[in-house]
C-alpha positions in Angstrom: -10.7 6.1 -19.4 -11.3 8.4 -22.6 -11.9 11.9 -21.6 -11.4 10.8 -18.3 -10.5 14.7 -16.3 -8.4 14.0 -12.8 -9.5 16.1 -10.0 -8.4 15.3 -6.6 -11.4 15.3 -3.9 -10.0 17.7 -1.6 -9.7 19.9 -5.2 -12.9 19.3 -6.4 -14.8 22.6 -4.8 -12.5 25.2 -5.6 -12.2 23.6 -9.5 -15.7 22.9 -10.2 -15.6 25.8 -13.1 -13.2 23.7 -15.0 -16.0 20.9 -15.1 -17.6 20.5 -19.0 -21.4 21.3 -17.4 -22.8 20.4 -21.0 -22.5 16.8 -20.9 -23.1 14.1 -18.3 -20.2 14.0 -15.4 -19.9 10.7 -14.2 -17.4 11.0 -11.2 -15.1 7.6 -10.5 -12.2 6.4 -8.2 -10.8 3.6 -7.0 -13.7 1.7 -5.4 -16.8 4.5 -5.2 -16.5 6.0 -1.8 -14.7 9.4 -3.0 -16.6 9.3 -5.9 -19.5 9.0 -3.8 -18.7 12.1 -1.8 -17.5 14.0 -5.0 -20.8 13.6 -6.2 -22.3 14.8 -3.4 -20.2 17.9 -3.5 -21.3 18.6 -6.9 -24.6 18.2 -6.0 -24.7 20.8 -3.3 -23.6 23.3 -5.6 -26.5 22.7 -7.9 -24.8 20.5 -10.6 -27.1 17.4 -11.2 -26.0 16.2 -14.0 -23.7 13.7 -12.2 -23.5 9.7 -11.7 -20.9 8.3 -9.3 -19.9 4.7 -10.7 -20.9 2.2 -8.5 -17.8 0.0 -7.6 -15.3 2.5 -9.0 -12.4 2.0 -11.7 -11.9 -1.1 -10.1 -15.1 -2.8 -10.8 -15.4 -1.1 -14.5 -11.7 -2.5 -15.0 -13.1 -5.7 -13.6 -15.8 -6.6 -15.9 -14.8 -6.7 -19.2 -18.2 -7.8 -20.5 -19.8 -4.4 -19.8 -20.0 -1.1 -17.6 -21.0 -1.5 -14.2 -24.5 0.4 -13.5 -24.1 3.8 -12.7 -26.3 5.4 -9.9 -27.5 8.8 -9.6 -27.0 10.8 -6.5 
């Protein structure tokens, strides 16, 4: 994924101040359940710009025809 920036879950709190807060963060993984909590993370620590991608990089890689909806948390 184009400008896609890998950050481990169990990373994510101590590396949120390498996150680009200017633009929208849609957080992914394999099927949306780490997203999910990743999002949630972000979230507590009062970043709301964020969208977990329902269905994960599997579902977007999945459908060719268009993005799968993303949900905000």
């Amino acid at each position: 994924m184009e400008q896609a920036q890998h950050m481990m879950l169990g990373t994510l709190q101590k590396r949120i101040r390498e996150l680009k807060l200017d633009k929208k963060i849609i957080i992914h993984c394999k099927i949306g359940i780490r997203s999910a909590i990743g999002a949630s993370i972000l979230q507590a620590n009062d970043i709301l710009n964020v969208a977990n991608m329902t269905g994960g990089y599997s579902a977007w890689k999945a459908d060719t025809s268009h993005r799968p909806d993303l949900v905000k948390h």
